[in-house]
C-alpha positions as CSV (number, residue, x, y, z in Angstrom):
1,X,21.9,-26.8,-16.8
2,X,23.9,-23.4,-17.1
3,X,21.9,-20.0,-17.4
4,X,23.2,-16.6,-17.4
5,X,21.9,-14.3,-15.0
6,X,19.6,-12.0,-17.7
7,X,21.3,-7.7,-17.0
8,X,24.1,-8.9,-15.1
9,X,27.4,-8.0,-16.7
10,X,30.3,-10.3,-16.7
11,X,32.0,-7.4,-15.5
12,X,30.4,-7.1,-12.1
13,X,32.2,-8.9,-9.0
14,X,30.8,-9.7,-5.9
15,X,29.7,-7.1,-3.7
16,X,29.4,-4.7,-6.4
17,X,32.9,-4.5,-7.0
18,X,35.4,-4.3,-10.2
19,X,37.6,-7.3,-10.6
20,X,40.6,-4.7,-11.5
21,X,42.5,-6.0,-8.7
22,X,42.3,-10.1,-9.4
23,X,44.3,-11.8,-11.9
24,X,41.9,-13.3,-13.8
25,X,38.6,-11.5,-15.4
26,X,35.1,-12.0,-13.3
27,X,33.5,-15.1,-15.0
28,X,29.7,-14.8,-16.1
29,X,26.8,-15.2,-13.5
30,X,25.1,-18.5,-14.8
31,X,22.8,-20.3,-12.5
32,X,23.6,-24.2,-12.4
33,X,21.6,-27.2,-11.0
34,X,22.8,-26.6,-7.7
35,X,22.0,-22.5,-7.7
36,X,18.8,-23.6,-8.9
37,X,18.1,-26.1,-6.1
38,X,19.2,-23.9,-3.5
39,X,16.7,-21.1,-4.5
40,X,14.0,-23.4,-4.5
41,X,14.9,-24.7,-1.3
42,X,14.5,-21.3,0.5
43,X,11.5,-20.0,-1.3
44,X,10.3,-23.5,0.1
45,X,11.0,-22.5,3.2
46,X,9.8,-19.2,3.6
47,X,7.5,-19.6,6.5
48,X,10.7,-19.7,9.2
49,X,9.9,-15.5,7.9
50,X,6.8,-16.0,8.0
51,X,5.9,-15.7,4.1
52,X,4.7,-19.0,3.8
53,X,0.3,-17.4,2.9
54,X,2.4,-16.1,-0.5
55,X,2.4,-17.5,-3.3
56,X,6.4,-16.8,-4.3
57,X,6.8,-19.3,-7.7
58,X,10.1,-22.0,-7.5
59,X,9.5,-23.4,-10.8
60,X,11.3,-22.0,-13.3
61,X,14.0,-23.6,-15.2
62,X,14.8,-20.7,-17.9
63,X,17.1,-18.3,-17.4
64,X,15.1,-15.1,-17.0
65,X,12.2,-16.7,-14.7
66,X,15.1,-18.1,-12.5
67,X,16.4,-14.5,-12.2
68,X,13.1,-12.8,-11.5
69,X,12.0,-15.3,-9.0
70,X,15.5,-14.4,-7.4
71,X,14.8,-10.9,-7.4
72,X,11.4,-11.1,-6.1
73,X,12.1,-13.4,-3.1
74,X,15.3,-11.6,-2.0
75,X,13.6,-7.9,-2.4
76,X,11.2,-9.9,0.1
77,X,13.5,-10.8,2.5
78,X,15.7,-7.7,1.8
79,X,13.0,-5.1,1.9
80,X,10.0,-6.5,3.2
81,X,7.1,-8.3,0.9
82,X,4.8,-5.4,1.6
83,X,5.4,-1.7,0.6
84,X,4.8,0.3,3.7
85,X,4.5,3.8,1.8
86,X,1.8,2.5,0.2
87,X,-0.2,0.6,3.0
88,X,-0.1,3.9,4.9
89,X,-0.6,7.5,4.1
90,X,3.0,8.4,6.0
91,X,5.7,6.3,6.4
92,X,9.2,8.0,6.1
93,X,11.3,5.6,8.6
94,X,14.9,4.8,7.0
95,X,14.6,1.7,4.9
96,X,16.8,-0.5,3.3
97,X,18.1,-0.4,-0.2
98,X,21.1,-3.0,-0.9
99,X,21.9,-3.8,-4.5
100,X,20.3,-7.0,-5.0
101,X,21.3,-7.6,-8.9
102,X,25.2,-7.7,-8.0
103,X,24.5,-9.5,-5.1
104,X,22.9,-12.1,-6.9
105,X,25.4,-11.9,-9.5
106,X,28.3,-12.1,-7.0
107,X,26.2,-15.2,-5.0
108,X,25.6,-17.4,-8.8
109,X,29.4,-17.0,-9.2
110,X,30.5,-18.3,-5.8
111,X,27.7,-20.9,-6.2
112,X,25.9,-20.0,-2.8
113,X,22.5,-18.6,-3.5
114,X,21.7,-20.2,-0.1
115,X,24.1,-18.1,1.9
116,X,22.9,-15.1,-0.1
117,X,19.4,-15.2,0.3
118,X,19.9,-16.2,4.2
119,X,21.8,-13.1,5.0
120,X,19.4,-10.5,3.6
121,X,16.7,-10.4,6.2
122,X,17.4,-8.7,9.7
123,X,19.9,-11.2,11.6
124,X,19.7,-9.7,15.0
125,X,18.3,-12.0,18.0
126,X,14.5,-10.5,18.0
127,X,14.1,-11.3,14.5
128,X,15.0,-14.8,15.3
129,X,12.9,-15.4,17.9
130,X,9.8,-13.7,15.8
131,X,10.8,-16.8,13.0
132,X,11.4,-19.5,15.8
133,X,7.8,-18.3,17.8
134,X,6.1,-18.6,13.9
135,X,7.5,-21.9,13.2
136,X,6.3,-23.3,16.3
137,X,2.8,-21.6,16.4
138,X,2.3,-23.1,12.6
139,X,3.6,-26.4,13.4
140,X,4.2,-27.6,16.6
141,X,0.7,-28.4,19.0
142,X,2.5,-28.9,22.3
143,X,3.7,-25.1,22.2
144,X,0.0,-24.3,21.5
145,X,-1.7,-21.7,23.8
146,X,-5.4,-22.7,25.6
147,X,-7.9,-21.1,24.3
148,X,-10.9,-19.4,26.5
149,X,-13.5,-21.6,25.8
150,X,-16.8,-19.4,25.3
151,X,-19.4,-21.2,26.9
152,X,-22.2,-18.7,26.9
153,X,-22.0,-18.2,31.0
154,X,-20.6,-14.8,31.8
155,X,-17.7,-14.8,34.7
156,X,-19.0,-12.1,37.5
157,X,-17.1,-10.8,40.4
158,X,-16.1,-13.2,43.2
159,X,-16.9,-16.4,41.1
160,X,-14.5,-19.3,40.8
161,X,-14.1,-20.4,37.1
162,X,-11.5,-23.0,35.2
163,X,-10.9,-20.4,33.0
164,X,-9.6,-17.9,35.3
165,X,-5.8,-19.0,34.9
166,X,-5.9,-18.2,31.7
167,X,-7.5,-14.8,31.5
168,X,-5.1,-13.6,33.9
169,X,-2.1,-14.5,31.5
170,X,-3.6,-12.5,29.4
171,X,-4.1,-9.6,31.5
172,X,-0.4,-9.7,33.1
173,X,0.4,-9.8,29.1
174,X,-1.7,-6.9,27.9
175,X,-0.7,-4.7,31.1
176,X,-3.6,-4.6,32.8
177,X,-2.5,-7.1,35.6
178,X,0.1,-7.9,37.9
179,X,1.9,-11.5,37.6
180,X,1.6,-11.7,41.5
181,X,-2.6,-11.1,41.7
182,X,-2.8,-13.5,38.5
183,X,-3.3,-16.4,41.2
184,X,-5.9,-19.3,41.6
185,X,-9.0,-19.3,39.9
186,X,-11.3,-17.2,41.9
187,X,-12.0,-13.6,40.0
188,X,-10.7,-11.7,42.5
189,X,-11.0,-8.0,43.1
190,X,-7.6,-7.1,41.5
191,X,-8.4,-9.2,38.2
192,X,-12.0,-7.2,38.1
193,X,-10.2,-3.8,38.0
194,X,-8.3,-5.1,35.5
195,X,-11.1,-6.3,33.2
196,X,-13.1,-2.8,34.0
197,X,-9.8,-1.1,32.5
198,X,-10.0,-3.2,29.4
199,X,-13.7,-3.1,29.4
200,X,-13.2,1.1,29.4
201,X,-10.3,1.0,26.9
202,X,-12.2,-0.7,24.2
203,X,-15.5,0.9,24.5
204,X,-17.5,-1.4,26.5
205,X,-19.8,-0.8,29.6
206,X,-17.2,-1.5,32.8
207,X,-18.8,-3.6,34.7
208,X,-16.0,-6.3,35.6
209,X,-18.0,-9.3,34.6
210,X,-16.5,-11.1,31.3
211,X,-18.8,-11.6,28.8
212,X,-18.1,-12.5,25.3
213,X,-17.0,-9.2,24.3
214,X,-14.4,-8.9,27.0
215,X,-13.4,-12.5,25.6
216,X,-13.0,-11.5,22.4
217,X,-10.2,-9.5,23.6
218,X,-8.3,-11.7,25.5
219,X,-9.2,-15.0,23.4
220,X,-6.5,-14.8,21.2
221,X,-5.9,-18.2,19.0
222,X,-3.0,-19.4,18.1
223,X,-3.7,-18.2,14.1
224,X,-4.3,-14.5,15.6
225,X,-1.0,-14.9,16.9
226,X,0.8,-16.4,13.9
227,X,-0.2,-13.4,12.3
228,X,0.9,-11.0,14.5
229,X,4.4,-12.4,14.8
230,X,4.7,-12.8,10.6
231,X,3.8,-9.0,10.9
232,X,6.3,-7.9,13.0
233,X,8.7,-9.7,11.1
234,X,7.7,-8.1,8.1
235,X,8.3,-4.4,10.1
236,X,11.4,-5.6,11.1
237,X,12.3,-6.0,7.6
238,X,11.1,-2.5,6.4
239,X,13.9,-1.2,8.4
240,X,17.2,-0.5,7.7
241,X,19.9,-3.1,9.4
242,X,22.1,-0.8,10.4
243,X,19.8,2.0,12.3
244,X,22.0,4.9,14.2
245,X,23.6,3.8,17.2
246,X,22.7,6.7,19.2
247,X,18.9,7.7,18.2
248,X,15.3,7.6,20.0
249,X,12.9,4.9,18.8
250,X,8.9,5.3,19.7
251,X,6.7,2.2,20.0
252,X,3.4,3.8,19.2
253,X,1.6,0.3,19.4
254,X,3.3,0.3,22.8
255,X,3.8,3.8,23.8
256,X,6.5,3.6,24.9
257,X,10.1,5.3,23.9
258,X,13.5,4.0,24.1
259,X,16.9,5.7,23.7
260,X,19.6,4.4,22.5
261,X,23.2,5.5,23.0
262,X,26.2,4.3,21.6
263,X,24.5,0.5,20.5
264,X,22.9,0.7,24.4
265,X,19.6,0.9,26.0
266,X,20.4,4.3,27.8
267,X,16.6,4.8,28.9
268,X,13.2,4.1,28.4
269,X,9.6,5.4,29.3
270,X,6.5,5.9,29.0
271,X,4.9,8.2,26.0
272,X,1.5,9.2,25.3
273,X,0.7,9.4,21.6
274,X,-1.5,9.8,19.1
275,X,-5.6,8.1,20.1
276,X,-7.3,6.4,16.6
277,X,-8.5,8.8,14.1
278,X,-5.9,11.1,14.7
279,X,-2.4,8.2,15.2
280,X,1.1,9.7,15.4
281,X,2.7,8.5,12.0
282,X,5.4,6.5,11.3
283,X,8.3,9.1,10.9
284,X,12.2,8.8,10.4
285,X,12.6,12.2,12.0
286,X,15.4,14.0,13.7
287,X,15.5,15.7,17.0
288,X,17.6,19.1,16.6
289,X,17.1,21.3,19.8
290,X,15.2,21.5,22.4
291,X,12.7,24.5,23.5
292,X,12.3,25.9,27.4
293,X,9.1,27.2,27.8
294,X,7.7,26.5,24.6
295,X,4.6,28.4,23.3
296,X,1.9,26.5,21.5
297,X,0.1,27.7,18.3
298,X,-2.9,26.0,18.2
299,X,-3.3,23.9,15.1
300,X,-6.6,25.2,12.9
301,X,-8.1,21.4,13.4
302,X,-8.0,21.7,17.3
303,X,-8.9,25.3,17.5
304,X,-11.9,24.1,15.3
305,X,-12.8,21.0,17.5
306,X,-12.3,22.0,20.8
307,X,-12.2,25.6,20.9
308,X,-14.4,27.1,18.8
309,X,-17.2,27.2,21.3
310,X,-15.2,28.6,23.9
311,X,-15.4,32.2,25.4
312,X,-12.6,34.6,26.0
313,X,-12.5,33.7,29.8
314,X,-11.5,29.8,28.6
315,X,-8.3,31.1,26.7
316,X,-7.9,33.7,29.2
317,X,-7.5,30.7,32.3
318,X,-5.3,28.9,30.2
319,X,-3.0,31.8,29.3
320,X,-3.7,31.9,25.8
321,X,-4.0,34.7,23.2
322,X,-4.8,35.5,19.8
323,X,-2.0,36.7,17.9
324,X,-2.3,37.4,14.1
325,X,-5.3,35.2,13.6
326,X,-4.3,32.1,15.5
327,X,-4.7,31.1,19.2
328,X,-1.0,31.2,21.2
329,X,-0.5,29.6,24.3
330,X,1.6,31.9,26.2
331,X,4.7,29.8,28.5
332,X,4.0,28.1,32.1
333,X,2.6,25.4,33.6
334,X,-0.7,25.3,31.8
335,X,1.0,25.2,28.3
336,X,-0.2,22.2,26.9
337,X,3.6,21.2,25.4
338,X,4.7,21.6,29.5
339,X,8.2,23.1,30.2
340,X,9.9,21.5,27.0
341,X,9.2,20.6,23.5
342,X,11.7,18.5,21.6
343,X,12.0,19.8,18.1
344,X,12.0,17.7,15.0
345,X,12.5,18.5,11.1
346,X,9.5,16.7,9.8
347,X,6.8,18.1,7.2
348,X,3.8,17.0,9.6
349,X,4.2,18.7,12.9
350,X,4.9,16.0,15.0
351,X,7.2,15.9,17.7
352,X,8.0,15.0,21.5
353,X,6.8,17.6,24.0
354,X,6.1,17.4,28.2
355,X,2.5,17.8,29.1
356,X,1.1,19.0,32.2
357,X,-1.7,16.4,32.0
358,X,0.3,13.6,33.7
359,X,-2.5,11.0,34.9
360,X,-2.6,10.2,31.3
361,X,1.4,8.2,31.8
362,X,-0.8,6.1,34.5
363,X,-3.2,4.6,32.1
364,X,-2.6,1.2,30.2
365,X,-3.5,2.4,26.6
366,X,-1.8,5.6,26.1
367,X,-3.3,6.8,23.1
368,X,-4.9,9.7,24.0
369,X,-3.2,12.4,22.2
370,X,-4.0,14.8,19.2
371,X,-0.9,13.2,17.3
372,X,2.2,14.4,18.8
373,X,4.4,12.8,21.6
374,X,4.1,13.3,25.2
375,X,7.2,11.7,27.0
376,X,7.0,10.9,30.8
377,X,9.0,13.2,33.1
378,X,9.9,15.1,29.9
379,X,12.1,17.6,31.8
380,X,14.4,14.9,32.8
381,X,14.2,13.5,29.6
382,X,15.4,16.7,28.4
383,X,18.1,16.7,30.7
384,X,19.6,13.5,29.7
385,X,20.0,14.6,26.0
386,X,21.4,18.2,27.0
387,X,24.0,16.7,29.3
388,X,24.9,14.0,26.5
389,X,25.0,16.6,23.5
390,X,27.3,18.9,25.7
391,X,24.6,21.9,26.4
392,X,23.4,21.4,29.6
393,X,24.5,24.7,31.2
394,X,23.0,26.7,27.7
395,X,19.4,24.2,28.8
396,X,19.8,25.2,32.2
397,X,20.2,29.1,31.1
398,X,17.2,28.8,28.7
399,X,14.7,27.6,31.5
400,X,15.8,30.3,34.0
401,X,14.3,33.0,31.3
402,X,10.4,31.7,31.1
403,X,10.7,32.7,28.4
404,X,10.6,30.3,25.0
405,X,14.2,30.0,24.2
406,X,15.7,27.5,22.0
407,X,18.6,25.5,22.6
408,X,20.0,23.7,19.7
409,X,21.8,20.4,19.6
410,X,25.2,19.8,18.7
411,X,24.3,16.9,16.6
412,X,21.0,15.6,15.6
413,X,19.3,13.1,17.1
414,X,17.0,10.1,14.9
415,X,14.0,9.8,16.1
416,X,12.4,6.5,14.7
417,X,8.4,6.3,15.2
418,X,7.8,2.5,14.6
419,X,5.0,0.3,15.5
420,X,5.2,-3.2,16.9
421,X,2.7,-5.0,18.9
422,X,5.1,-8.4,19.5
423,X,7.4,-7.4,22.5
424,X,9.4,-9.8,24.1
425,X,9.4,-11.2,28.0
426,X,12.1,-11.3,30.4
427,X,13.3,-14.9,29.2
428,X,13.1,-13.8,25.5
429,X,9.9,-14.6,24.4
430,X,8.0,-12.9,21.8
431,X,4.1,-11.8,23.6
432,X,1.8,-10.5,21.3
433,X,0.1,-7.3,22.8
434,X,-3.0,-5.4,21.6
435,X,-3.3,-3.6,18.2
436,X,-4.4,0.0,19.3
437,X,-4.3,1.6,15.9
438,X,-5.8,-1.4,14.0
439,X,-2.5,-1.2,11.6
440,X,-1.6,-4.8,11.7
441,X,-4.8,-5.4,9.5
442,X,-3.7,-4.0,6.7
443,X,-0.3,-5.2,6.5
444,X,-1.7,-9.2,7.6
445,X,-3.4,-9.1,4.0
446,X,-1.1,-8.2,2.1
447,X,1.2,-11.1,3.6
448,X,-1.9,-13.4,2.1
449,X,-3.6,-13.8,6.2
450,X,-6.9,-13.8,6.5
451,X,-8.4,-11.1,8.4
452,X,-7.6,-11.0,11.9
453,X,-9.6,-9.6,14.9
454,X,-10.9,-5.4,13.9
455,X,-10.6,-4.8,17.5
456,X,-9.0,-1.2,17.9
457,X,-8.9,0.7,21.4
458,X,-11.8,3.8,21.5
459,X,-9.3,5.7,24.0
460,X,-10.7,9.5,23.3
461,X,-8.0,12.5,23.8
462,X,-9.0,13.9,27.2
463,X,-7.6,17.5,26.4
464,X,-7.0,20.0,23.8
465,X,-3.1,19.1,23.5
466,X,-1.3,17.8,20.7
C-alpha cells in the first residue's frame, strides 16, 4: 500500500527545505505499510501524554484520512489537544507553531513517522516525568497512593488515628506542614494548625478537627491525580519549546516566581497574585523598566468596591488624591505598589509591583490580590534585574528622588504568567498541589476526564491593592 500525502508537493524536502542542493529531485511523500503502522502505533499509545480519554481515530487506510489523522495527532502533541485561547478569556503566553505538513512530508519520505511524531511534544526532563507519573498512576497498583478512608468519625485534637500518616503527607505536600512534625499518628498540635490553615483557606469553620470536608481536600485518589498530571502535560505543550533563556516565569497556581538567566535558575520567591473572581491571567508579557516610587491610579473597579464609601480623611491617611477625576496614590510607604513597580507592555494592566502589606508572603495560599503581582522583597528583586541589565547606579539615582522616576531597561525582559499545579520534589517527583483558581477543570474536559474535585480556595483580598 503506497498513498501520497494529499497538499504536499513533491517539491518540499524535509524540514521545509528546497532540494536545490541534492543531486537527485525530492521524491513524493507516499505513506507505505510501515508509515501506516507506525502512526497507528503512537496514536495507540497516547496515554504515555496522557491523551489516552480521546478518541484520536487509527483506522484509516486511504490516503487523505491517513494524512488528517496525521495532522490531528501531531497538532496534539505539537500544540497541545486543547486550545487555551479558547478555554480562557486571556491567554497570550508564546506558543508553538512548527510546520507540521513538511514535517510530515519530510518524516513519509525518510520512512520514520515514529521518530517524527515522538519529537514533537516538549522533550525536557519535567515533561518526562509528568508521562512516566501518568503511566504508572493508570496502570501500575503498587505505585498507588492510600486513600483516607472516610469512616464517618471526625479526627479531633490530641486523638491517635491510623489515618494520621497519611494526612500529614498531604499537608507537608500542600504547604501547610513541615516533613519533620509529620510524625506518628497522634494529631498533634502542629498538624491541627495546619488543618485550621486549610480549614481557613477554603472557606470552612477552623476548628482543627477533620471532618469530611477537610478530607475532601486532602483525599485525593489516584484518578484526581491522573488528571492533574495529563493536564499539566497538556500546559506544557501549549508552550513554546524553546522559551527565552533569560526571562521571569510566574506560577500563579503556585505563587511563586522564578527567574531565569542565561538557561539558569538565578532566583526564586514568593508572589502574591490575583484571589478567585478577580485571577491574574495568563500573559506572555515583557518587563521594560522599572518605576522608584511609583504612584498608583486607582482602577474605576476598586475605587468602586472598596472606596466608594470612604471619607476624605481615608484617602487623606493613605496619601492619596484626586487628580482629574481619578484617585492617585501619592509615593511612600503606604503606596499600595511599595517602593517599585515593574512595568510590563500588556493591554490588561497587569504587572509585578512591591507591596507594603508583607504578612500576606507568610500565608500558604497567596491569592489574595486584585490581579496584579506582588513579589517578595520586591526592592531586592528590583535590584537583581538593575545590576544584571547594567542600570543599577541610574535605579539607585531614581530612588534617592521620592519621587516616581522611571528607569528603563536595556533590554526587555519575558515575563511568562503560567499556571501549574504538578511541581516536582527534591528526588524528581511530580506532587500534585491544590487548584486555587479552579482552572484545571476546564482544561480536564476537554482532554475527555471526567470532572474532577470543584474545590477552589475562598482566599478574600485583604486590601485595596492591585
Amino acid at each position: 500500500m503506497v498513498l501520497l500525502l494529499a497538499g504536499c508537493s513533491v517539491e518540499v524536502a524535509p524540514d521545509n527545505q528546497t532540494s536545490a542542493n541534492t543531486s537527485e529531485p525530492a521524491g513524493p511523500a507516499r505513506w507505505s505499510d510501515a508509515t501506516t503502522e507506525q502512526l497507528r502505533d503512537a496514536i495507540n499509545a497516547r496515554g504515555a501524554h496522557g491523551l489516552d480519554q480521546m478518541a484520536f481515530d487509527a483506522s484509516a487506510s486511504d490516503e487523505a484520512g491517513l494524512t488528517k489523522q496525521a495532522l490531528t495527532y501531531a497538532a496534539a502533541l505539537a500544540r497541545g489537544a486543547t486550545d487555551p485561547t479558547k478555554l480562557y478569556e486571556v491567554y497570550t503566553v508564546p506558543r508553538p507553531d512548527p510546520d507540521l505538513r513538511a514535517g510530515l512530508a519530510g518524516a513519509l519520505r525518510s520512512g520514520d513517522v515514529r521518530g517524527w511524531l515522538n519529537s514533537l511534544a516538549p522533550a525536557d526532563d519535567n515533561y518526562q516525568r509528568l508521562s512516566k507519573a501518568y503511566v504508572a498512576l493508570r496502570t501500575d497498583p503498587a505505585t498507588r497512593h492510600a486513600n483516607i478512608p472516610v469512616t464517618g468519625d471526625a479526627i479531633k485534637p490530641g486523638a491517635t488515628d491510623p489515618r494520621i500518616p497519611t494526612i500529614a503527607r498531604e499537608l507537608v505536600i500542600l504547604d501547610y506542614l513541615d516533613e519533620a512534625a509529620a510524625q506518628g499518628q497522634q494529631y498533634t498540635p502542629a498538624m491541627v494548625k495546619a488543618v485550621q490553615g486549610i480549614q481557613a483557606d477554603y472557606g470552612m469553620k477552623p476548628d482543627g478537627v477533620i471532618g469530611e470536608e477537610a478530607l475532601a481536600i486532602l483525599n485525593m485518589s489516584d484518578v484526581d491525580r491522573a488528571r492533574a498530571v495529563a493536564v499539566a502535560m497538556e500546559r506544557l505543550r501549549w508552550l513554546e519549546r524553546t522559551p527565552p533563556a533569560t526571562r521571569i516565569d510566574v506560577n500563579l497556581a503556585a505563587a511563586r516566581l522564578t527567574y531565569w538567566r542565561d538557561g539558569k535558575i538565578a532566583d526564586s520567591r514568593k508572589v502574591v497574585v490575583g484571589e478567585p473572581d478577580t485571577e491574574t491571567p495568563q500573559l506572555g508579557s515583557p518587563i521594560f523598566r522599572l518605576v522608584a516610587n511609583p504612584t498608583w491610579t486607582v482602577p474605576r473597579s476598586i475605587q468602586e468596591k472598596d472606596l466608594a464609601s470612604k471619607g476624605a480623611g481615608y484617602l487623606k491617611a493613605n496619601n492619596m488624591k484626586w487628580e482629574n477625576g481619578w484617585i492617585v496614590q501619592q509615593p511612600g510607604p503606604k503606596n499600595s505598589l511599595g517602593l517599585v513597580k515593574f512595568d510590563m507592555q500588556n493591554d490588561h494592566a497587569i504587572y509585578l509591583h512591591d507591596t507594603p502589606a508583607k504578612a500576606l508572603f507568610a500565608m500558604i495560599q497567596r491569592q489574595r490580590s486584585h490581579g496584579c503581582v506582588r513579589v517578595e522583597d520586591a526592592l531586592g528583586f528590583a535590584e537583581m534585574l538593575a545590576r544584571d541589565g547594567g542600570v543599577v547606579d541610574e535605579w539607585h539615582q531614581a530612588r534617592g528622588t521620592g519621587k516616581e522616576t522611571f528607569v528603563k531597561l536595556p533590554k526587555q525582559i519575558p515575563v511568562r504568567m503560567l499556571y501549574q499545579t504538578v511541581l516536582f520534589d527534591d528526588a524528581g517527583g511530580p506532587i500534585v498541589r491544590n487548584d486555587p483558581y479552579g482552572w484545571d477543570d476546564r482544561v480536564g474536559a476537554a482532554l475527555g476526564f471526567k470532572a474532577g474535585r470543584a474545590l477552589r480556595v475562598e482566599s478574600g483580598a485583604t486590601d485595596v491593592g492591585p
